[in-house]
C-alpha positions in Angstrom: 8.4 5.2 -15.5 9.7 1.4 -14.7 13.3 1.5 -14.0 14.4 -1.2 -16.6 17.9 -1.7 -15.0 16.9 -1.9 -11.4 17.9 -5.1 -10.3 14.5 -7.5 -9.5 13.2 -8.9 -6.2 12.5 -11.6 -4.6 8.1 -11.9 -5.1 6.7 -13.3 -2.3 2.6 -13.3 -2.3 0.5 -12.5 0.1 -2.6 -14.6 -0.1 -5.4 -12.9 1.8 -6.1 -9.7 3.1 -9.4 -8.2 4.7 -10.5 -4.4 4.4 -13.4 -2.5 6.0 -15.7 -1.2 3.8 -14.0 2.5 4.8 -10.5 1.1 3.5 -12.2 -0.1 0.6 -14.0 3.2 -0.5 -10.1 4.7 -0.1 -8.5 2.1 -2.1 -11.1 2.4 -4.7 -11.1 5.9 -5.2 -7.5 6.1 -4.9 -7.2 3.2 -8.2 -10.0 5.5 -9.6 -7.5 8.5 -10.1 -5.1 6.6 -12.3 -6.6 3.4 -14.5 -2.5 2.2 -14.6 -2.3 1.7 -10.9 -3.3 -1.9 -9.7 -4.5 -2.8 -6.0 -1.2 -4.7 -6.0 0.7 -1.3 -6.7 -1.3 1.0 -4.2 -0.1 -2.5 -1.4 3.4 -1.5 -2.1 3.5 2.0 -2.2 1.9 1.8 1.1 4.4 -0.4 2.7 7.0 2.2 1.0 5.0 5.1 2.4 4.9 3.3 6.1 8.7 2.5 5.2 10.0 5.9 4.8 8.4 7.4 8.1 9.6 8.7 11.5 9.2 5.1 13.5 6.9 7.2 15.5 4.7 8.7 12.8 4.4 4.8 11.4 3.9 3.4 14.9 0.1 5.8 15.3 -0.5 5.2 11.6 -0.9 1.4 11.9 -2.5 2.4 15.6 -5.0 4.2 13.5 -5.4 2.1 10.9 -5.9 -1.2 13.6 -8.4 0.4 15.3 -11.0 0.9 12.4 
């Protein structure tokens, strides 16, 4: 549920981005689960995911994810 009193952000937009056809079969079947999530969405909770790690556990996910 949208917090209605949170304060709101700055938007900045990110023009381009490029997925493999691996990070594309995730992200689709991840938007499949839940028609209300957006691609959009799914970017941010990603970046809040990555956010809320041990530095070390984010450093080897975005290891992993450069090297596919």
């Amino acid at each position: 549920m949208k917090n209605t009193t949170a304060k709101k952000g700055k938007r900045t937009t990110i023009r381009s981005s490029r997925f493999d056809d691996n990070a594309v079969a995730r992200m689709e079947e991840m938007l499949q689960e839940n028609p209300l999530v957006k691609p959009s969405i799914l970017i941010r909770a990603g970046i809040l995911a990555l956010y809320r790690m041990e530095k070390s556990d984010r450093y080897q996910v975005i290891l992993d994810a450069a090297a596919h």
